[in-house]
N, C-alpha and C positions, 0 to 999 in steps of 0.2 A: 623667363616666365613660363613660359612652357612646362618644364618639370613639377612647377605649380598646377598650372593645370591637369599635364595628366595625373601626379598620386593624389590628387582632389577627387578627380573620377573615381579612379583604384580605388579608394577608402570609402568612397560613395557608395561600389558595388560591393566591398565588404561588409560597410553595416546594412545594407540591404538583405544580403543573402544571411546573415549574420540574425538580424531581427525574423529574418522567415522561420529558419533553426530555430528561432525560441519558441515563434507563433505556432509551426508547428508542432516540435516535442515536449514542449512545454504547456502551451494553450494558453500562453501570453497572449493580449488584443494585436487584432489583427493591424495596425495602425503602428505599431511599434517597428515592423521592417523600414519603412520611410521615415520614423523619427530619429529611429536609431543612426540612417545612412546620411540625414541630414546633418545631425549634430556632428558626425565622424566628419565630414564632409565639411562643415564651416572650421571645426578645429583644425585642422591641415591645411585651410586656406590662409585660415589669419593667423592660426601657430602664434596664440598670446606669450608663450614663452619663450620665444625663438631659439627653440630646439632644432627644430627642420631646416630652417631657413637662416637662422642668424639674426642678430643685433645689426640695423646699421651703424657702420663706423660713422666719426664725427668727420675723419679726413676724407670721405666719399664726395667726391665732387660734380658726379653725373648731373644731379636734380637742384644742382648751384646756377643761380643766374651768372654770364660771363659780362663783367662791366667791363669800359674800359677807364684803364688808370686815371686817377682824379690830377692835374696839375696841383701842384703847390704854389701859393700864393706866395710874393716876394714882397714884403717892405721896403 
């Protein structure tokens, strides 16, 4: 989880600095460096595609509750 976190940051301070560049050579609103590093910033966390992070597999058994074994019942 970590690497999550930091290139969450990383991408956070690139659309930050990234929205400044436009606000200033551009004269885009000044509002747009923090929208810009926000949305960069949410995309990298949740990665709806899972490009960054990956699909969980179905056999991943981390976040599985551990029962134990059921008896079978005899007639």
């Amino acid at each position: 989880m970590s690497k999550r976190i930091l290139t969450t940051f990383l991408w956070f301070n690139v659309g930050w600095v990234a929205g400044a560049m436009a606000t200033f050579f551009v004269g885009l609103p000044e509002g747009l460096n923090l929208a810009l590093a926000a949305i960069l910033a949410a995309l990298v966390w949740f990665d709806p595609t899972h490009v960054l992070w990956g699909a969980p597999k179905a056999t991943d058994r981390r976040h599985e509750e551990r029962l134990a074994p059921q008896t079978l019942a005899t007639e």
